[in-house]
Backbone bond lengths (Angstrom), bond angles and torsions (degrees), N, CA, C in turn:
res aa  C-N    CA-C-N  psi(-1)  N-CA   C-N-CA  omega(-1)  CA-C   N-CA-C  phi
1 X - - - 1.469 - - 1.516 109.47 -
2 X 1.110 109.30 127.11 1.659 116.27 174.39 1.485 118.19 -93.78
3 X 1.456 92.84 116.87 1.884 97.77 179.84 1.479 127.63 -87.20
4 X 1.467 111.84 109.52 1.855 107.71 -172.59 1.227 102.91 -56.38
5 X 1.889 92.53 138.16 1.667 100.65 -158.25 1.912 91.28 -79.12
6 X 1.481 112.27 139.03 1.787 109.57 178.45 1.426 103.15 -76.38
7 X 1.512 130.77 140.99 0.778 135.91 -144.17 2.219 112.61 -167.07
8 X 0.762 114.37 91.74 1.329 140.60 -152.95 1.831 94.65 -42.39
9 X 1.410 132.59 109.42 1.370 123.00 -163.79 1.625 110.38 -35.07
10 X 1.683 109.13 -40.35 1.793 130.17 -147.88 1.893 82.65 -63.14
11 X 1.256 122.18 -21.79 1.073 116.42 -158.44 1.917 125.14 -126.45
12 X 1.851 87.10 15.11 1.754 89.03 175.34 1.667 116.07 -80.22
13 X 1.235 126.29 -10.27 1.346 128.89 172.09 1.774 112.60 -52.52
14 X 1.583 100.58 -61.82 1.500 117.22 153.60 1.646 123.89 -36.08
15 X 1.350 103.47 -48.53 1.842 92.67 178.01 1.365 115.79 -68.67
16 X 1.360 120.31 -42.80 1.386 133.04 174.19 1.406 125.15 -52.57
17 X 1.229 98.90 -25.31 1.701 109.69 -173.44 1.829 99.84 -89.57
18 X 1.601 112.75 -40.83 1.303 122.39 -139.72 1.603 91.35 -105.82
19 X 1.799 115.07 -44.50 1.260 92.82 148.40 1.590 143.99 -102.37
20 X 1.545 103.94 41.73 1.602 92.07 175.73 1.914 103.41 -141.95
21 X 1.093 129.81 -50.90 1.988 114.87 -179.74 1.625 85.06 -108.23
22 X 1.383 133.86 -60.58 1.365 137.39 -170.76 2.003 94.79 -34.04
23 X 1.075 102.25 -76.95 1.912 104.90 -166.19 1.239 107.05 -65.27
24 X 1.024 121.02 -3.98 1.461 123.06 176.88 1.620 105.15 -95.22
25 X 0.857 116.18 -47.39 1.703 109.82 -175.95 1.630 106.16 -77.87
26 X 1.686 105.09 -23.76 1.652 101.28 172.93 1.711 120.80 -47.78
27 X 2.052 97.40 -48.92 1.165 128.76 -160.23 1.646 95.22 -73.79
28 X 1.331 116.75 -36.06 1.770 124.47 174.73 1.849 103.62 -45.44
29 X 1.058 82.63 -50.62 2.019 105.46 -144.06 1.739 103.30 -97.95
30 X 1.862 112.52 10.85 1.052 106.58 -171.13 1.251 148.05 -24.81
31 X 1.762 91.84 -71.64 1.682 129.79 171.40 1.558 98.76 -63.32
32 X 1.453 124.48 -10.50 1.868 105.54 179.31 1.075 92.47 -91.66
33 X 1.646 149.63 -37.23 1.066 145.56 -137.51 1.502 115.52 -98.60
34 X 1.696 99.89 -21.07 1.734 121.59 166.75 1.583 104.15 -74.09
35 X 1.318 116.28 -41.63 1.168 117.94 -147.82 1.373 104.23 -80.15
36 X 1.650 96.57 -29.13 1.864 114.30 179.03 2.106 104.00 -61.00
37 X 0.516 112.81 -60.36 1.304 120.64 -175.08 1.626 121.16 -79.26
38 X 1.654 112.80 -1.68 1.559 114.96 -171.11 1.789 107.73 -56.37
39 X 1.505 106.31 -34.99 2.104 92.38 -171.58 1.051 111.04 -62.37
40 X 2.013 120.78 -1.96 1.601 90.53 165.80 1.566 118.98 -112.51
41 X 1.074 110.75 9.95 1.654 110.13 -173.86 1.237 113.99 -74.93
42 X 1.612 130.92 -1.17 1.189 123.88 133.28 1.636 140.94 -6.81
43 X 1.868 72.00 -94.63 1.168 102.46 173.15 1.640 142.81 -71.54
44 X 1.376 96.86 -22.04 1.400 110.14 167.76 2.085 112.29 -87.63
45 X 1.505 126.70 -12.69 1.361 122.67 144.99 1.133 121.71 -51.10
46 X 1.281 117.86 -48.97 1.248 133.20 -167.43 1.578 109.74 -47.47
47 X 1.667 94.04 -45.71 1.857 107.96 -152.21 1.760 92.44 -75.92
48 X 1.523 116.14 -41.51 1.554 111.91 179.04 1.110 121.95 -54.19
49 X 1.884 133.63 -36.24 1.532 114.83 138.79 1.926 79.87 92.58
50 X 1.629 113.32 11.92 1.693 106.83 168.04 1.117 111.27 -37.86
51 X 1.326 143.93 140.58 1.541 147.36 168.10 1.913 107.58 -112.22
52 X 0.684 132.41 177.43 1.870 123.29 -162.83 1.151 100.73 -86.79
53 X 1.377 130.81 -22.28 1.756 114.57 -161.48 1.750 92.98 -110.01
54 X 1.263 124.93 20.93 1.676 122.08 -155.44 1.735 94.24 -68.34
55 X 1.352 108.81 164.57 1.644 112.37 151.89 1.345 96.73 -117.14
56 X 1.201 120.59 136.11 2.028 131.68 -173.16 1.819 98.91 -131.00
57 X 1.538 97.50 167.01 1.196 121.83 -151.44 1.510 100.02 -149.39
58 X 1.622 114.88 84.63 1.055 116.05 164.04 1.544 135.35 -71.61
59 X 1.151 143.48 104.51 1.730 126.61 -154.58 1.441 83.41 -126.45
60 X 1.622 109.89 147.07 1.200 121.82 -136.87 1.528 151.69 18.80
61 X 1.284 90.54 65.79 1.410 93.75 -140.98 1.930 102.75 -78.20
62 X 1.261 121.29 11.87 1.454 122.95 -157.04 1.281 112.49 -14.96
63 X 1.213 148.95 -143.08 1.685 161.86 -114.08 1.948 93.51 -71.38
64 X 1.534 121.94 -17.39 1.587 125.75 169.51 1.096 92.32 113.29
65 X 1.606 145.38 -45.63 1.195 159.07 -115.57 1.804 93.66 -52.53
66 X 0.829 108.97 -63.03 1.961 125.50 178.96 1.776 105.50 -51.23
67 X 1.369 99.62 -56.44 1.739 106.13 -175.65 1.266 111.85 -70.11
68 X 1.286 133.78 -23.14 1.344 135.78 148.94 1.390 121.78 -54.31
69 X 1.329 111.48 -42.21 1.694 116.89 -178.59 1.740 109.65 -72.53
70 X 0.935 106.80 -30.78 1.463 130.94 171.29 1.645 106.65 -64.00
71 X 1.455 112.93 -55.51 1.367 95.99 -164.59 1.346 108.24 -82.85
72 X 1.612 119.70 -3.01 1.655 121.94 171.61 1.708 97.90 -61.18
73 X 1.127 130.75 -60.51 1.008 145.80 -147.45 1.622 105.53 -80.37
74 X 0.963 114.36 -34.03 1.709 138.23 135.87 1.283 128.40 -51.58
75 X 1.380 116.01 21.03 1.954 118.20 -171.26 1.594 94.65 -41.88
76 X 0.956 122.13 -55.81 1.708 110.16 -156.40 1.229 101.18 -132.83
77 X 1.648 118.11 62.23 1.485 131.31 175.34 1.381 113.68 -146.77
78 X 1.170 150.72 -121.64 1.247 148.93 157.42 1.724 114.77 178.18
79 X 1.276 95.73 138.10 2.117 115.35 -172.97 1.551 89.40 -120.41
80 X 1.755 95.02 131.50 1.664 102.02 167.91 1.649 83.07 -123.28
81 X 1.115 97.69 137.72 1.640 114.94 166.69 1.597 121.77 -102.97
82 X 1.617 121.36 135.39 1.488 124.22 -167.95 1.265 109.73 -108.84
83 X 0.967 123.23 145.61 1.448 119.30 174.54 1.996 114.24 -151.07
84 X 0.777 110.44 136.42 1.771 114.08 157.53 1.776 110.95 -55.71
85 X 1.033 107.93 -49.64 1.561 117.97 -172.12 1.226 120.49 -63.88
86 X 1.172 128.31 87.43 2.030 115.56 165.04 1.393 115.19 -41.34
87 X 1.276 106.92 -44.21 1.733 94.27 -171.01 1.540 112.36 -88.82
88 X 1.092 119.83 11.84 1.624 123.54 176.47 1.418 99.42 -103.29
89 X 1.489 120.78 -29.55 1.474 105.29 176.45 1.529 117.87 -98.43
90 X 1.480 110.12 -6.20 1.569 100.57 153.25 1.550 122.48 -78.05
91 X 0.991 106.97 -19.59 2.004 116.48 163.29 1.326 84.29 -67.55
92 X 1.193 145.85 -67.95 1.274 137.82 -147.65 1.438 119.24 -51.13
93 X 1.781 104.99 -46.96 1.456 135.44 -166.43 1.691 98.77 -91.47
94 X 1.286 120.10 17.92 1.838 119.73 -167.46 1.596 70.35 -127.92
95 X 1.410 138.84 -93.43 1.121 140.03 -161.51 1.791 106.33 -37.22
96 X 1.168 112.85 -58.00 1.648 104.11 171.48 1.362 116.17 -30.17
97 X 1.457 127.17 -60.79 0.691 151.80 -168.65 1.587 120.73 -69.88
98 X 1.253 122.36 -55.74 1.497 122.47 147.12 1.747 121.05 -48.43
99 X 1.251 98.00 -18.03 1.838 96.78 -172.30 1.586 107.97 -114.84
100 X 1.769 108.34 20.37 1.347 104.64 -172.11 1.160 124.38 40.61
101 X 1.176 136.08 35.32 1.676 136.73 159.67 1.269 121.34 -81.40
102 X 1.632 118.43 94.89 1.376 101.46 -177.76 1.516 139.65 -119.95
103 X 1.521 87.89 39.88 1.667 110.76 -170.68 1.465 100.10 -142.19
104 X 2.086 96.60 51.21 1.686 96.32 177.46 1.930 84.10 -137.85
105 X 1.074 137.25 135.62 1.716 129.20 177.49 1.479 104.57 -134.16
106 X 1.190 114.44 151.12 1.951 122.54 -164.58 1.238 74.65 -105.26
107 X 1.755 95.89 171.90 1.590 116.03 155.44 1.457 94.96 -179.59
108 X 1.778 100.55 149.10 1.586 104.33 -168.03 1.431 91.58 -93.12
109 X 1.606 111.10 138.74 1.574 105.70 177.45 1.483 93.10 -170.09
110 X 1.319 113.42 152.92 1.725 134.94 172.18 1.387 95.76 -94.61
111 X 1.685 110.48 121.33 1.501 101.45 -157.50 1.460 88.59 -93.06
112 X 1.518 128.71 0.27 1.975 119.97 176.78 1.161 97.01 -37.79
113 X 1.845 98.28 -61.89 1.895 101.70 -149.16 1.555 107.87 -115.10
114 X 1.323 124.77 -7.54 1.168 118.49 153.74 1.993 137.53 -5.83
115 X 1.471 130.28 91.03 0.920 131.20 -169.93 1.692 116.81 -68.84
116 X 1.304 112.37 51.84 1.495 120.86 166.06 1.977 110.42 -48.36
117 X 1.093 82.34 133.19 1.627 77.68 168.63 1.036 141.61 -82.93
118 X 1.309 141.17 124.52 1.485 159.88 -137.50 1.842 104.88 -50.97
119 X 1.619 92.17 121.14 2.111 82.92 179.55 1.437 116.28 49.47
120 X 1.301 114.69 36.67 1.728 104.22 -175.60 1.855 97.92 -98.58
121 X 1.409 111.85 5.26 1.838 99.44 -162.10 1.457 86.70 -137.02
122 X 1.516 95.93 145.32 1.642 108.31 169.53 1.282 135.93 -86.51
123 X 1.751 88.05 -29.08 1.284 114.92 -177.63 1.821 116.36 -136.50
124 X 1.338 113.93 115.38 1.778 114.33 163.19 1.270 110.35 -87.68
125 X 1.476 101.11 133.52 2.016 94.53 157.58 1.233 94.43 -153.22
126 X 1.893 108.97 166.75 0.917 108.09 168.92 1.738 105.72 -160.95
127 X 1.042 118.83 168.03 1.565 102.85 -144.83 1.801 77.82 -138.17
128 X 1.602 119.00 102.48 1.409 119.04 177.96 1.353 112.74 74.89
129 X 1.453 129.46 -0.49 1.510 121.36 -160.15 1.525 114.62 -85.50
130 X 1.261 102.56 -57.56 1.647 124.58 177.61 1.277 137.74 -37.37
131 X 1.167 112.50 -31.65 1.318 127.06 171.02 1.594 141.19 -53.20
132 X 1.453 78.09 -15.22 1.995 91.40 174.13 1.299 137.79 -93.78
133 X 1.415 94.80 -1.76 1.550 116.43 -166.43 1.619 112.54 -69.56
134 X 1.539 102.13 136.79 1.939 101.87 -164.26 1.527 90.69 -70.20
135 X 1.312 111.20 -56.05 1.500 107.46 -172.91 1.355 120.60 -103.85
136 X 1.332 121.47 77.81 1.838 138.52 -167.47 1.327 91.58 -35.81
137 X 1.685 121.05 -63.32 2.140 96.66 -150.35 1.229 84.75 -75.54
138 X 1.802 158.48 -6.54 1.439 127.95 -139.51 1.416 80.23 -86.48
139 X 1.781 113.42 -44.66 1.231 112.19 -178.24 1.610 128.38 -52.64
140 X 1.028 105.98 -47.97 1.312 122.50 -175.92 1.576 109.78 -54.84
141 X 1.282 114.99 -48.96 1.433 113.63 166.01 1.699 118.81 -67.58
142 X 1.153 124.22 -29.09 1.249 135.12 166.89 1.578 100.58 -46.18
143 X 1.287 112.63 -54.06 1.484 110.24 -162.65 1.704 106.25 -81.31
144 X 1.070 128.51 -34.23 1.558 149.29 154.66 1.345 99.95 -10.92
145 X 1.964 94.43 -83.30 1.488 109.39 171.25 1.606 129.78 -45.71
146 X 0.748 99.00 -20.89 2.028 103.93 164.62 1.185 119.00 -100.24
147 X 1.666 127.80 1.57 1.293 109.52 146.61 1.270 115.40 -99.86
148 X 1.614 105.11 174.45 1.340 108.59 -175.33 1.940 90.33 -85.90
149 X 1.196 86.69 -170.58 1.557 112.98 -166.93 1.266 103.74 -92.04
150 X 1.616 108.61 122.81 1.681 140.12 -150.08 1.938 115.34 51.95
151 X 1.428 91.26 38.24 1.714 102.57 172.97 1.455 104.32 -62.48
152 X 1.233 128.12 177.89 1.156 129.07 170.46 1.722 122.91 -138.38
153 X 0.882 131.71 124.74 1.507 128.46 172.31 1.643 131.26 -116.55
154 X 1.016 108.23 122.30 1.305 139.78 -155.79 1.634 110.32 -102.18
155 X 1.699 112.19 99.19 1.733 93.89 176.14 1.406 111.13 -139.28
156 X 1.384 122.06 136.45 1.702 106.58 166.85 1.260 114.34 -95.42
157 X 1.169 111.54 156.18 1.703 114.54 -153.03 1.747 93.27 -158.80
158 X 1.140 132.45 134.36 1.573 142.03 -174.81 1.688 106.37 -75.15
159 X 1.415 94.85 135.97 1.588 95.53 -175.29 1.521 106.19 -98.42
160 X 1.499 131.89 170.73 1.282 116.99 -146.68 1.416 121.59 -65.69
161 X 1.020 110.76 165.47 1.755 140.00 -153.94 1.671 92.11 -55.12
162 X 1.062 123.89 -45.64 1.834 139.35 -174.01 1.446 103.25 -69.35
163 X 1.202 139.32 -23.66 1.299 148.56 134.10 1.590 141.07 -45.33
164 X 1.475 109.22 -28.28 1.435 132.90 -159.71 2.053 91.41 -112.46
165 X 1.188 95.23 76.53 1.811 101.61 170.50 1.999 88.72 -39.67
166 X 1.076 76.94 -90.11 1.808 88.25 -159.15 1.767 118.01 -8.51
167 X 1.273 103.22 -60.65 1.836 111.13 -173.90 2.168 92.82 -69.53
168 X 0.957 109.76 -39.57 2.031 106.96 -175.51 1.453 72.57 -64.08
169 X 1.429 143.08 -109.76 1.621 145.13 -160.70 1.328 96.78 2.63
170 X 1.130 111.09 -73.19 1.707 119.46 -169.15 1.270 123.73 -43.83
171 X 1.358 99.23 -54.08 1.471 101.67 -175.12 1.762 117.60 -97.95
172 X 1.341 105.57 6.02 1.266 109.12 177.06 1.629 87.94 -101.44
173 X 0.775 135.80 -29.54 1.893 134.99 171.60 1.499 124.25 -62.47
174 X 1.728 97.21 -24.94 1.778 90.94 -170.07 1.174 103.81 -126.57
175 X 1.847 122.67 23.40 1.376 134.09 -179.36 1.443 109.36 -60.25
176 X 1.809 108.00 -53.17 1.217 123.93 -157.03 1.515 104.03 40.40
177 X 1.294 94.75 65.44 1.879 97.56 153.18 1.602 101.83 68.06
178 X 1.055 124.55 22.80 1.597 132.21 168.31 1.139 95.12 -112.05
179 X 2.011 106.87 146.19 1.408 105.96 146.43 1.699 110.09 -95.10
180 X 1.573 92.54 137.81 1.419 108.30 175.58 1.538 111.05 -109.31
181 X 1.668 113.19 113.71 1.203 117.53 161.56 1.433 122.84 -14.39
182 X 1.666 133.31 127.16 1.043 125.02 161.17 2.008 102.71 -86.14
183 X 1.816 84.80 163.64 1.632 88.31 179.98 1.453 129.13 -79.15
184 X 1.431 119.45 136.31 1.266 112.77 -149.26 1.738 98.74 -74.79
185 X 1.435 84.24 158.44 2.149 111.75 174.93 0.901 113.75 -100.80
186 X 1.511 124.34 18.36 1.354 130.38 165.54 1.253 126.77 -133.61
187 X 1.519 123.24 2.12 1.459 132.56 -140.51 1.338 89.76 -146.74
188 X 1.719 132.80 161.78 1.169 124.43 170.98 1.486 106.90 -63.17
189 X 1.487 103.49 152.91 1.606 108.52 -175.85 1.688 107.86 164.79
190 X 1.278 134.96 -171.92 1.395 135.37 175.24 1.494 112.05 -75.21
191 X 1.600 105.69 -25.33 1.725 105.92 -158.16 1.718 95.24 -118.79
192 X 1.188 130.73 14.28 1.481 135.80 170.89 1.566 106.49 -69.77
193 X 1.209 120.14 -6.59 1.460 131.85 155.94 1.353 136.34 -86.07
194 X 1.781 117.00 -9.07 1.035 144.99 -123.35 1.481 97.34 -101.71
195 X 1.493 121.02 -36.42 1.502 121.26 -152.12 1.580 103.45 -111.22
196 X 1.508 114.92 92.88 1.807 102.17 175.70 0.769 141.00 -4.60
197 X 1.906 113.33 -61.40 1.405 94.23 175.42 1.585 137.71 -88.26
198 X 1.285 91.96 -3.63 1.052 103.51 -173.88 1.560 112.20 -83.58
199 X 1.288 98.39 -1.46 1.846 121.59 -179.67 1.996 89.73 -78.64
200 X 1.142 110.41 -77.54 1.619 131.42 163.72 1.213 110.07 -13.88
201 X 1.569 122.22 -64.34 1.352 133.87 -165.87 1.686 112.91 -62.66
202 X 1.362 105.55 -31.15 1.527 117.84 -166.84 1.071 111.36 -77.99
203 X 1.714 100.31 -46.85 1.818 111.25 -170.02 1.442 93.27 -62.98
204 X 1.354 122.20 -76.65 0.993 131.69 -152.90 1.354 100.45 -49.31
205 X 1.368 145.51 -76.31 1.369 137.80 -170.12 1.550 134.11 -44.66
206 X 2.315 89.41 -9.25 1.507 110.07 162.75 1.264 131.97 -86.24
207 X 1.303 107.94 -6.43 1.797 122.09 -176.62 1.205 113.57 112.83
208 X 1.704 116.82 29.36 1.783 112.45 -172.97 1.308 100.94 -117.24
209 X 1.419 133.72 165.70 1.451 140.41 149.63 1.467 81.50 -128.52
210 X 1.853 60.79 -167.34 1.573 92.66 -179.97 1.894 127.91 67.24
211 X 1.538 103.86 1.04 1.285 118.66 172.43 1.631 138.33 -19.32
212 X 0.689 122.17 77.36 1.506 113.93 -175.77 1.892 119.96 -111.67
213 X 1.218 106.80 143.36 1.450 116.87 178.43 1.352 118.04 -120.46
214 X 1.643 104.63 113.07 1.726 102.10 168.96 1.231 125.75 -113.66
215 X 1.453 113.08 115.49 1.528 110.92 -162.92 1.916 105.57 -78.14
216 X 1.489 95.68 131.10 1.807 112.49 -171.17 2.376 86.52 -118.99
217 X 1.547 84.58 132.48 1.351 109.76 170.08 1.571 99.27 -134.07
218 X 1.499 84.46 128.00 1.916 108.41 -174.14 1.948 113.71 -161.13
219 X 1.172 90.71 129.44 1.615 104.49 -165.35 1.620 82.81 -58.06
220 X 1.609 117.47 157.53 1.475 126.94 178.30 1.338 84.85 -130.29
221 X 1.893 99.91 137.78 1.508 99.65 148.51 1.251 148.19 -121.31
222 X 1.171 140.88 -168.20 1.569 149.24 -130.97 1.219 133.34 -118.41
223 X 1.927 86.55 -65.05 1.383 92.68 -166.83 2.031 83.78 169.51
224 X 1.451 106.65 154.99 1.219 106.70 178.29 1.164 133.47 -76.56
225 X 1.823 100.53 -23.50 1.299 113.67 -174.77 1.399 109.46 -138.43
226 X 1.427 142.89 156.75 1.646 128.10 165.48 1.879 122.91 -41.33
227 X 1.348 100.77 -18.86 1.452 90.65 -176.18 1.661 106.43 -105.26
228 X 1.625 107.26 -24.85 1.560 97.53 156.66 1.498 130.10 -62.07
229 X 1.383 107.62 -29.80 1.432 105.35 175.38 1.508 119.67 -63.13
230 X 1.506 100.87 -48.70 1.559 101.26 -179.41 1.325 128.32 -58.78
231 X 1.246 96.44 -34.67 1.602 97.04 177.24 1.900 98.88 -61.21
232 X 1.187 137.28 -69.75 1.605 142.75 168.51 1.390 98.24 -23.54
233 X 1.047 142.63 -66.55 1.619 143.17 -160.30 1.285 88.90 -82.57
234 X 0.886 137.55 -78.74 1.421 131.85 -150.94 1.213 106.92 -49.23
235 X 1.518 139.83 -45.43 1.510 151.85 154.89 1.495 104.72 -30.96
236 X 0.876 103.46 -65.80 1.998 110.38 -177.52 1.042 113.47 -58.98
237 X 1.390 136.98 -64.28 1.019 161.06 166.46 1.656 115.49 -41.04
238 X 1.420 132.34 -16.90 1.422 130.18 -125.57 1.700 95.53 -102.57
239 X 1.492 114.46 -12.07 1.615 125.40 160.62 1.214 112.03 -66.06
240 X 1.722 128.38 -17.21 1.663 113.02 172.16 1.345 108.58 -62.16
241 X 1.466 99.98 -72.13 1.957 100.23 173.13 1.149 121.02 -91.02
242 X 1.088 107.56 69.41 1.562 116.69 168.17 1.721 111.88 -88.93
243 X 1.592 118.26 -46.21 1.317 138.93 171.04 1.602 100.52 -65.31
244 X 1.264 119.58 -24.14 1.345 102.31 -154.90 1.804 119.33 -80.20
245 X 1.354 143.10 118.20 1.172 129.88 -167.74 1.741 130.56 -33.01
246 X 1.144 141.08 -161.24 1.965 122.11 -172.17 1.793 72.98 -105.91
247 X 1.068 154.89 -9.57 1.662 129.52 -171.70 1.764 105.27 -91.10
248 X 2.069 112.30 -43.99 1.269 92.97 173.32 1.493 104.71 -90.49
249 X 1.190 153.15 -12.64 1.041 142.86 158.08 1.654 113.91 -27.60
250 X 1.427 111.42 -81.01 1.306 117.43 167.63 1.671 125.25 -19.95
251 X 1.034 96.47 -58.10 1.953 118.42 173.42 1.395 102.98 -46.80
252 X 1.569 108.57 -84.21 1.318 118.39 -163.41 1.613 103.44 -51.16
253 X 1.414 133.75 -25.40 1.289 130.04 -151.94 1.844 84.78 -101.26
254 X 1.344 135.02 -31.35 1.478 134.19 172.37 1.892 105.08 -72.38
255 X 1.226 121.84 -32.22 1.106 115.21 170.54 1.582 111.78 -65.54
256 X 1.604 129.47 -30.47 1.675 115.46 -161.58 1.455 74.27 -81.40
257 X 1.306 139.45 -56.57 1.201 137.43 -138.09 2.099 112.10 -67.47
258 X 1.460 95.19 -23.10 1.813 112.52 176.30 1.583 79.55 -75.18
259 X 1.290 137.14 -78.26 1.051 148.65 -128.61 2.162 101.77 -67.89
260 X 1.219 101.48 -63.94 1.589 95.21 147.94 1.088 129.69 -44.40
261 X 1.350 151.08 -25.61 1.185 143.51 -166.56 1.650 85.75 -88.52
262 X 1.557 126.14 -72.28 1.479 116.11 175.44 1.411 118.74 -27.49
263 X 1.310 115.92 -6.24 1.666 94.00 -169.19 1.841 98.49 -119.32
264 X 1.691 111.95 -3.68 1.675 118.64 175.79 1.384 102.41 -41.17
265 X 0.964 128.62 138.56 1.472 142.21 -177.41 1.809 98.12 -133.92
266 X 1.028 114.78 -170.51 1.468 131.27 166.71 1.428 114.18 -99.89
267 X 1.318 133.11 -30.43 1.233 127.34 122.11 1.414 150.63 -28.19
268 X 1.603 99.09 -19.93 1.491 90.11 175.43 1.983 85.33 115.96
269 X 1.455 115.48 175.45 0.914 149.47 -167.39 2.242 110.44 -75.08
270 X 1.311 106.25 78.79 1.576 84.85 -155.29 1.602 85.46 -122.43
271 X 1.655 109.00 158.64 1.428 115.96 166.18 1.565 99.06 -156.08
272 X 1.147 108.05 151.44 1.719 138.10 -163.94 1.447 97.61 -65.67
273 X 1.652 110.22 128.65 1.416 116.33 -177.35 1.806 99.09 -139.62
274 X 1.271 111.22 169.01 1.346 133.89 -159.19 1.341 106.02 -126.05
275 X 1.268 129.35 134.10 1.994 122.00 165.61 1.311 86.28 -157.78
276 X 1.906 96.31 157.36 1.620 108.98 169.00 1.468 82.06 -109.81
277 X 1.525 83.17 164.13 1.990 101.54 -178.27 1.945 83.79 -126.86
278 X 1.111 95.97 111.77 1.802 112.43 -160.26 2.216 92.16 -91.16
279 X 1.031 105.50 136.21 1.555 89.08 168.59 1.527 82.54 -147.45
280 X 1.605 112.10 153.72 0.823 145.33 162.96 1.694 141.07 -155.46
281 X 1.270 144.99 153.25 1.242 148.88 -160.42 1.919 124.05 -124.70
282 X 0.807 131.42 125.81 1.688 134.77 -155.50 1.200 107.31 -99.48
283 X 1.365 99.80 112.62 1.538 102.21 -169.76 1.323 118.94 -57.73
């Protein structure tokens, strides 16, 4: 018998997207989407401060990539990772499994209302996940409530959109002479994490002090070459001109493709990106 996963109304737009073309092209495009974001996973391990016996709390955890890194660091503790996506957490539960990790476990869950058990985690993180949530503090206190007392949570989250070369490139490339809405800093989206205080305002009204924001700048990448990238962007991307007729279509899609080539490096395909590394503590 299959149980409909419960799922917080503020947040069925999100399941639909995340589990049906959205998690699917994630789960396609895995290894690009790790690979896009690797100069900071450094630094954002670092900030979680895992100790070996921890219990952790991966929330959004799609393809595991993080909850795996976590449960190394966790030898003799345990990381459950959350996700909206079925097919990102069977990538998740294939990579465990290819990487012998076996004190890391998925589970599909809406982490708003999710019935985690009370103080069972030392540590939350989540690396891009958070940001989608219909109702930020319901969540935020949700996650509160599953740590124990002076838990800590740890998230990087993109600082605003005017900061993030790469997504302005994009969407200044596939406008063709349209203005295209940027994504809102208040609404679910990538950059609903974006505005300090409003980073501050959330935690705190969820049960956190101790708030702090460290802004991390790190080239993201693409693609190896201009025509690997495009094909990746252009896929992601392929809802800007979707409306658009086959003459500006054409255009706007020769403009990302000029616009990548400016950014070929010897590295591969890279453009200048922005994240806060968010830490906080449960009262």
């Amino acid at each position: 018998m299959v149980t409909e996963l419960a799922v917080d109304a503020s947040n069925a737009t999100q399941l639909a997207s995340w589990d049906g073309n959205g998690g699917a092209f994630w789960v396609a495009n895995a290894d690009r989407f790790d690979e896009g974001v690797a100069a900071y996973r450094d630094r954002f391990l670092a900030a979680t401060a895992i100790d070996e016996t921890a219990a952790v709390l991966d929330v959004g955890c799609g393809g595991g990539r993080t909850t795996l890194d976590a449960a190394c660091r966790a030898a003799a503790g345990s990381v459950l990772g959350v996700d909206l996506s079925s097919e990102m957490l069977e990538l998740a539960r294939r990579r465990a499994e290819r990487e012998h990790v076996t004190n890391a476990t998925f589970e599909q869950a809406d982490a708003q209302i999710h019935p985690f058990p009370t103080g069972a985690f030392d540590v939350a993180v989540s690396r891009h996940g958070v940001m989608f949530f219909g109702d930020p503090v319901a969540a935020f206190t949700n996650l509160a409530r599953a740590l124990r007392p002076g838990g800590r949570i740890v998230l990087l989250t993109w600082q605003p959109f005017e900061r993030n070369e790469w997504l302005k490139a994009f969407f200044t490339s596939l406008a063709a002479g349209r203005e295209i809405p940027v994504p809102p800093s208040d609404a679910p989206s990538p950059f609903a994490l974006s505005d300090p205080n409003r980073i501050r305002s959330l935690l705190n009204a969820a049960g956190f002090s101790d708030v702090h924001l460290e802004g991390l700048v790190e080239p993201m990448y693409f693609g190896t070459d201009p025509d690997d990238a495009f094909r990746f962007v252009s896929a992601q991307h392929a809802g800007l001109v979707r409306d658009l007729d086959a003459s500006a279509k054409g255009r706007a899609l020769d403009d990302l493709r000029a616009n990548l080539a400016e950014h070929h490096t010897e590295r591969g395909v890279l453009y200048d990106s922005a994240a806060w590394l968010i830490q906080a503590r449960r009262d």
